[in-house]
C-alpha positions as CSV (number, residue, x, y, z in Angstrom):
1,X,22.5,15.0,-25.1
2,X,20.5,11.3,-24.9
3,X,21.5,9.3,-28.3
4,X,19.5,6.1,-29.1
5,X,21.8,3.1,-29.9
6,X,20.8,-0.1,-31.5
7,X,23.2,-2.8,-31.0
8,X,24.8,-5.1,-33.2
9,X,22.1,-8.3,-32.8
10,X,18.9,-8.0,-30.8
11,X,20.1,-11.2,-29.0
12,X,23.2,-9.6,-27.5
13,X,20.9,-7.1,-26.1
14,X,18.4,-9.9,-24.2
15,X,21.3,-11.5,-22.7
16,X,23.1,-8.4,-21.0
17,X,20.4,-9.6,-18.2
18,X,20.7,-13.3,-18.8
19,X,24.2,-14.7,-19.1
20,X,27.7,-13.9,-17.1
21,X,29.5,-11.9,-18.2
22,X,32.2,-14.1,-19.8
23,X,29.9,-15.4,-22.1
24,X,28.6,-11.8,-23.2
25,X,32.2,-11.2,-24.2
26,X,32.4,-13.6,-26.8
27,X,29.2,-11.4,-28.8
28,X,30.4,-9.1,-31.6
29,X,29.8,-5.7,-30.5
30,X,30.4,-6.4,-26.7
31,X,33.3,-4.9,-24.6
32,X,36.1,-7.4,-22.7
33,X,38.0,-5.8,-20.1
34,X,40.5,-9.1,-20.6
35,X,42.8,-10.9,-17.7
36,X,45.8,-8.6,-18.2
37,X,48.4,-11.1,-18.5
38,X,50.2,-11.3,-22.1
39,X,50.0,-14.0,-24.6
40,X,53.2,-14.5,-26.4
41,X,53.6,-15.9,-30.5
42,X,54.3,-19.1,-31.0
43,X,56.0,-17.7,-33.8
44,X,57.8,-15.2,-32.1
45,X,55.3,-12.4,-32.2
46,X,56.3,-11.3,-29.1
47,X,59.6,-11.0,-29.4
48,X,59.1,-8.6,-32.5
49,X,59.7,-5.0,-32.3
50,X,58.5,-2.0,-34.5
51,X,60.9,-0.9,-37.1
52,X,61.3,2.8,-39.0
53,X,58.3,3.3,-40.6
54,X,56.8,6.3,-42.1
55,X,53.5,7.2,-40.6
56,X,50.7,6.9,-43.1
57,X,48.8,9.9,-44.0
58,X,45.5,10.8,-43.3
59,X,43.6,11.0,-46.8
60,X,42.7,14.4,-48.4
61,X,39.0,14.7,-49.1
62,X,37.4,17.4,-51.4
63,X,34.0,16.2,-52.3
64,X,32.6,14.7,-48.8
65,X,29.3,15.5,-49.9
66,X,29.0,13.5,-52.9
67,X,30.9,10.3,-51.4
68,X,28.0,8.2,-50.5
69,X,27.8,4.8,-51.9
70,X,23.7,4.5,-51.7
71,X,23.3,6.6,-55.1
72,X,24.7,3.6,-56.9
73,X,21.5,1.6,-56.0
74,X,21.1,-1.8,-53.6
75,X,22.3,-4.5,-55.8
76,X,25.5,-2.3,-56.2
77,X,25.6,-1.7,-53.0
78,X,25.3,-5.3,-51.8
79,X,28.1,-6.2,-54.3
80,X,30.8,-3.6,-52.6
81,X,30.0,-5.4,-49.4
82,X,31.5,-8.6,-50.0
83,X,34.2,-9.3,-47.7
84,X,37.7,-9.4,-49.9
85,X,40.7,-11.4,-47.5
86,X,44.3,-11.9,-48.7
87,X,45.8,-14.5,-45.9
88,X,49.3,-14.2,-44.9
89,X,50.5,-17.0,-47.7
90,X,48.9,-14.5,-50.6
91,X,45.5,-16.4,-51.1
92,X,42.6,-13.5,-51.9
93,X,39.1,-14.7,-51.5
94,X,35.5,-13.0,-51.7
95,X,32.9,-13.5,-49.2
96,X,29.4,-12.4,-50.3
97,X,27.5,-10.5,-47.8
98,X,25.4,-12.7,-45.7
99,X,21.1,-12.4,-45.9
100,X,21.1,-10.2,-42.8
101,X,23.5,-7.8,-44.3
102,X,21.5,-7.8,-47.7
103,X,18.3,-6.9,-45.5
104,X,19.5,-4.2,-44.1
105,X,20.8,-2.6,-47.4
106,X,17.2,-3.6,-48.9
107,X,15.3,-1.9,-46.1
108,X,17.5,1.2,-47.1
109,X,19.5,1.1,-43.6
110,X,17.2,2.9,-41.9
111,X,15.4,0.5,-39.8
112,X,16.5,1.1,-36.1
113,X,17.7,-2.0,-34.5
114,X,16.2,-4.0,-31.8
115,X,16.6,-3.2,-28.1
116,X,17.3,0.2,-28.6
117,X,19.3,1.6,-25.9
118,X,20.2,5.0,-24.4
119,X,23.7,6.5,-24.6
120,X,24.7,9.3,-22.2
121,X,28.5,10.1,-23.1
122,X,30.5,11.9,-21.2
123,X,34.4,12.5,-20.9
124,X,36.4,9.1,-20.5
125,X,37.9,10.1,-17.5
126,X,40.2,6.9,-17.4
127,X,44.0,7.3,-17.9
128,X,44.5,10.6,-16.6
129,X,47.6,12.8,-17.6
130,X,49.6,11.3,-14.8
131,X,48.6,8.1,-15.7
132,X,48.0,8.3,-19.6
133,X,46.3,9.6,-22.3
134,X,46.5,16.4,-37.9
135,X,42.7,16.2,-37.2
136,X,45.0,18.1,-38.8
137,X,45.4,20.2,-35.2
138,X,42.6,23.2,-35.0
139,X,43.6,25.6,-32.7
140,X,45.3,24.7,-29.3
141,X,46.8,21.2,-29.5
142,X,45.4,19.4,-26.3
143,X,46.1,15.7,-27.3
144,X,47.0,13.7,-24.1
145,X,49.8,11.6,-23.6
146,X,48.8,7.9,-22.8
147,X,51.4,6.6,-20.1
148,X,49.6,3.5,-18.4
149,X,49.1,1.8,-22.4
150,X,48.9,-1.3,-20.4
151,X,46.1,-0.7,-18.8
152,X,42.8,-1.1,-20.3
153,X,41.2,0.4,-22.4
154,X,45.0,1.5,-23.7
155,X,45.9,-2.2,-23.9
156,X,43.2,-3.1,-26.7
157,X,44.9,0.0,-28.9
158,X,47.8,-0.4,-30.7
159,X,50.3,0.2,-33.5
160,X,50.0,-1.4,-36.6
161,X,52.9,-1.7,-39.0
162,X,52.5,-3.5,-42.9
163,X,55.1,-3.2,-46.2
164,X,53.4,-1.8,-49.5
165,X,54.1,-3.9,-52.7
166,X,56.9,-1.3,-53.6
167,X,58.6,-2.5,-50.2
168,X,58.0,0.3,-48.3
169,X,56.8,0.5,-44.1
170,X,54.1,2.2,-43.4
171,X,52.1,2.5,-39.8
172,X,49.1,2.8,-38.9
173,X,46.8,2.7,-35.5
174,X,44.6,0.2,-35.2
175,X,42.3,-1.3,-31.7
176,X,41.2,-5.2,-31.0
177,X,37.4,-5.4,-31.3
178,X,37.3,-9.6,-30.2
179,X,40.0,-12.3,-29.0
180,X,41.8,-11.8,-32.8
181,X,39.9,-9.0,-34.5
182,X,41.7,-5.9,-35.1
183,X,39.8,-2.9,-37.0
184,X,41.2,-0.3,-38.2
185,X,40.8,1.9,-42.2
186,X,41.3,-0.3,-45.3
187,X,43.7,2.3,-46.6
188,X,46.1,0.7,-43.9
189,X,45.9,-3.0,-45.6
190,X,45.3,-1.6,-49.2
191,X,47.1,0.9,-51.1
192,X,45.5,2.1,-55.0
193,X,48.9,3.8,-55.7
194,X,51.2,1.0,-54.6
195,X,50.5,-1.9,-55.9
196,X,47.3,-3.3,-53.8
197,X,47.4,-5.2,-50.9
198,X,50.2,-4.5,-48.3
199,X,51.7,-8.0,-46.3
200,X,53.5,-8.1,-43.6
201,X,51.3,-7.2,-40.7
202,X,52.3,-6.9,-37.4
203,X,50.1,-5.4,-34.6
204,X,51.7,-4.5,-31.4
205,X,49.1,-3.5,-28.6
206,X,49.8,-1.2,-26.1
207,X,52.8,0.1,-26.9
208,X,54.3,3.0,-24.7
209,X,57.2,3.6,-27.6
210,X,59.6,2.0,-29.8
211,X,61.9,1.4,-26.5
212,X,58.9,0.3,-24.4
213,X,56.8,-2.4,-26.4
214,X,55.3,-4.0,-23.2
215,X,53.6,-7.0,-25.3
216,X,55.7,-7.5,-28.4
217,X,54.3,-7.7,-32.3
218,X,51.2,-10.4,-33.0
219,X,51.2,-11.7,-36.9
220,X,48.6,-11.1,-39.1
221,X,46.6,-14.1,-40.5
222,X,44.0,-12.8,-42.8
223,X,43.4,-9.0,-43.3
224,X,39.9,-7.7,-44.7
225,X,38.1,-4.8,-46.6
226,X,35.1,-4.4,-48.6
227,X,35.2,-5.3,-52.6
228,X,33.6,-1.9,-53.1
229,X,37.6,-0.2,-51.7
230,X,39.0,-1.8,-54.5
231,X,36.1,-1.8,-57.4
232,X,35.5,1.8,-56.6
233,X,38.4,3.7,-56.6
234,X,38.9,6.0,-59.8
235,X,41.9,7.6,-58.6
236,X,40.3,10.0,-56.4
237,X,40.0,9.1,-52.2
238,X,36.6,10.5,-52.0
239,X,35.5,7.7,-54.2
240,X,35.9,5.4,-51.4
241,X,35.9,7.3,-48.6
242,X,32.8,5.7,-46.8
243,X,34.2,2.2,-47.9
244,X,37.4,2.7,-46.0
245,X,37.1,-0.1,-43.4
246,X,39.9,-2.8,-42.8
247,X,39.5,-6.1,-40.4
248,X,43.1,-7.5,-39.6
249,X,42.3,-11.0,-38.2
250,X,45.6,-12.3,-35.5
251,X,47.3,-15.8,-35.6
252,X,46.4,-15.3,-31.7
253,X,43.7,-14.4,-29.6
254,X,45.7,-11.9,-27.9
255,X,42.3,-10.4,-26.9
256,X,41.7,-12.9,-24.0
257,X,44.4,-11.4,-22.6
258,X,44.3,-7.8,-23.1
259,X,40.9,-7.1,-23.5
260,X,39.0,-5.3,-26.4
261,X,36.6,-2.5,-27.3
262,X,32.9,-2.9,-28.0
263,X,31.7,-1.3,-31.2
264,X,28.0,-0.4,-32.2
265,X,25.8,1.7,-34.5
266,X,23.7,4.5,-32.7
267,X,19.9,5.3,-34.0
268,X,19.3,9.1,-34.3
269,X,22.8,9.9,-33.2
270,X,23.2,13.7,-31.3
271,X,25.5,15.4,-29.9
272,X,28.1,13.2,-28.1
273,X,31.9,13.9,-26.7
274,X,34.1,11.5,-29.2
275,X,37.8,10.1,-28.3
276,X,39.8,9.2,-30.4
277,X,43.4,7.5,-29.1
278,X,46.0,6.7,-31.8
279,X,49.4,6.9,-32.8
280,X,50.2,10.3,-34.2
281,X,53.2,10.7,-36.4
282,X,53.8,14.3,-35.2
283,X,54.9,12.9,-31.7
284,X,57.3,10.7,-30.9
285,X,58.0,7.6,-32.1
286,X,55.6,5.2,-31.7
287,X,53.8,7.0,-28.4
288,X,50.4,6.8,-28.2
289,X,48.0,9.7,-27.4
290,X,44.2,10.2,-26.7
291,X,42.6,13.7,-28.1
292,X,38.7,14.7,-27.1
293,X,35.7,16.4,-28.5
294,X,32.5,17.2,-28.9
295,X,30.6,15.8,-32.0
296,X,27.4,17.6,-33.2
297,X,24.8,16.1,-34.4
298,X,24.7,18.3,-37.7
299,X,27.9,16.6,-38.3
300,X,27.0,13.1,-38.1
301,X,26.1,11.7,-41.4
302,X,24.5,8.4,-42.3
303,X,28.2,6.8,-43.6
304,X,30.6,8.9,-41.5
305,X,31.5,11.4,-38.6
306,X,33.0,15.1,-39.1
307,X,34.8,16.2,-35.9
308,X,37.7,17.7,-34.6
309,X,39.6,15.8,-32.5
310,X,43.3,16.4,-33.0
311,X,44.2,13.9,-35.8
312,X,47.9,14.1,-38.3
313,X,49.6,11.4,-40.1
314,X,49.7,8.2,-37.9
315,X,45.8,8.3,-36.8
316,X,44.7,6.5,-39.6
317,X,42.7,3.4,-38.4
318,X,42.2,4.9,-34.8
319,X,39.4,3.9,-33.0
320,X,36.9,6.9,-32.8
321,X,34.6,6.0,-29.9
322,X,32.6,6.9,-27.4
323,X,32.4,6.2,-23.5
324,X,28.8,5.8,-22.0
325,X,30.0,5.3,-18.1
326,X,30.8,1.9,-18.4
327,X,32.0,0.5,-21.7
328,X,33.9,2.5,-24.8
329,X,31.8,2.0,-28.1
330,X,34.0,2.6,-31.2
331,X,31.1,4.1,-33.6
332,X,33.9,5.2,-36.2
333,X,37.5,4.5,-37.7
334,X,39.5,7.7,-38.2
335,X,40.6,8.0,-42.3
336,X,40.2,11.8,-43.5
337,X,40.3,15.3,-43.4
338,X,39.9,18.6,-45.3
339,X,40.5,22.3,-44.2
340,X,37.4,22.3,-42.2
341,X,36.9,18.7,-40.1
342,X,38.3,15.5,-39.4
343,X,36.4,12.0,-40.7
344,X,36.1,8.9,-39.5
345,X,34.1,6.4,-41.3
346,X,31.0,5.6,-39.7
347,X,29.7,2.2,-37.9
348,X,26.3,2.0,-39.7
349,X,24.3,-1.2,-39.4
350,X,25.7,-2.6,-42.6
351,X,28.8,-1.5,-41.3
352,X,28.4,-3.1,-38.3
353,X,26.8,-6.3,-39.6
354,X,29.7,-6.5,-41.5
355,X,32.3,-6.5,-39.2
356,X,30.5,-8.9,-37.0
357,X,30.5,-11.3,-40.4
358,X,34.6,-11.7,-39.8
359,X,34.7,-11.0,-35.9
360,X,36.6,-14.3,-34.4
């Protein structure tokens, strides 16, 4: 069914039919296909590997219903979206959210965006079995294998590894959004029961498996989430549930090289076939695997997306996206689940306005 989507800025929209194209990629919100080649760290990034890790575990909600932020009121709500950043050497700072993004909260969120556009998603066809690509798993598990990870889209997704305070590994999925933006769930950069912020990031796109790591490990330099993740939490997840968005910012714009996902926020959002391609702990180390399905409209909210797309421990951060012919739009980040659904977090407009506020 036809979905209306408003992209991130009204310019990016007027100059689809004005600029080339390699000036387009350098918008927030708009796919790059990238040159394929392979940066490498000047700092050794690419020589790192992935080490034993435990695959983090998708967060247990009970209250979904109750987990919007917009009861507390706009000036609360313009307070949780400051941008909070720890950098590599331990320095936190807060960002306040920027006029446009108060604007949008003030005008409730509602307001569809400028140069509304139509979405027709279908299957993503690319990467077939041969060549390719727990929701908790509902009923028959029919998660693709991804095979050709350095091929793009594939190349753009990757496996994100980080040490909690305590000193433990844990993994995450995560996808390049821009040249050195990598978004994935703030539960993967900030953990309530272990002491805070993780350190240690190390994203490694593409990867096939821990013996096939085509590109090597890129260093974090800042990593992101919104002040209402922290403030918020009273010791339940669905307290923060719709504020569970992370930004990992690279020392290197690996993304000129491999390419990276667009992202968006769709008006009036229908029915649409979702993908969501991760790293999914019940498989084998480090492979990466693509699962499908249909989203209803019923069970698309304002701050986040029920579905069932085959998602365990390891999805966390996936990009949940769709494909409209041409480009993938991620619209969510995979966090949650509960005996009925999967969730991903959903790419409102503040949401989106947000992420455009640290995209580099």
């Amino acid at each position: 069914m036809k979905a209306q989507i408003a992209w991130a800025a009204a310019a990016a929209f007027v100059l689809t039919t004005a600029l080339p194209p390699q000036v387009l990629a350098q918008e927030p919100g708009q796919a790059r296909v990238g040159t394929g080649a392979a940066q490498r760290s000047t700092e050794g990034g690419g020589s790192l590997r992935p080490r034993a890790a435990a695959p983090a575990a998708l967060k247990t909600v009970k209250g979904v219903s109750r987990a919007s932020p917009r009861a507390a009121g706009p000036e609360a709500l313009v307070k949780g979206l400051s941008a909070v950043s720890r950098s590599r050497e331990g320095k936190q700072t807060v960002t306040p959210p920027s006029e446009a993004l108060r604007r949008i909260v003030e005008e409730g969120d509602a307001a569809p965006g400028d140069g509304a556009k139509t979405l027709k998603p279908r299957a993503d066809g690319a990467g077939a079995p041969e060549e390719e690509a727990t929701r908790h798993v509902f009923g028959r598990d029919d998660r693709v294998q991804i095979n050709g990870t350095t091929n793009y889209p594939f190349s753009a997704i990757g496996y994100l590894e980080a040490k909690t305070a305590s000193g433990t590994w844990f993994t995450c999925s995560a996808a390049l959004i821009g040249p050195r933006t990598v978004l994935t769930a703030a539960q993967c950069l900030f953990n309530h029961d272990d002491g805070g912020w993780m350190d240690e990031f190390v994203f490694y796109p593409g990867m096939k498996s821990f013996d096939e790591v085509p590109y090597g490990g890129y260093p974090y330099d800042t990593v992101t989430v919104q002040q209402a993740y922290i403030d918020d939490y009273l010791g339940a997840y669905d307290d923060v549930l719709t504020r569970d968005l992370g930004v990992v910012t690279l020392q290197e714009p690996v993304g000129d090289d491999l390419g990276w996902l667009g992202y968006g926020h769709y008006d009036g959002l229908g029915d649409f076939s979702g993908h969501l391609v991760a790293y999914p702990g019940d498989k084998p180390n480090g492979t990466m695997w693509r699962a499908s399905c249909d989203v209803l409209a019923e069970d698309v909210d304002h701050d986040w997306l029920a579905h069932d797309c085959d998602a365990t421990v390891g999805t966390s951060g996936g990009a949940f996206y769709a494909f409209d012919g041409s480009d993938r739009i991620v619209l969510g980040v995979q966090v949650a689940e509960d005996d009925t659904a999967n969730y991903a977090v959903r790419l409102n407009r503040a949401n989106v306005e947000w992420i455009d506020g640290l995209w580099q």
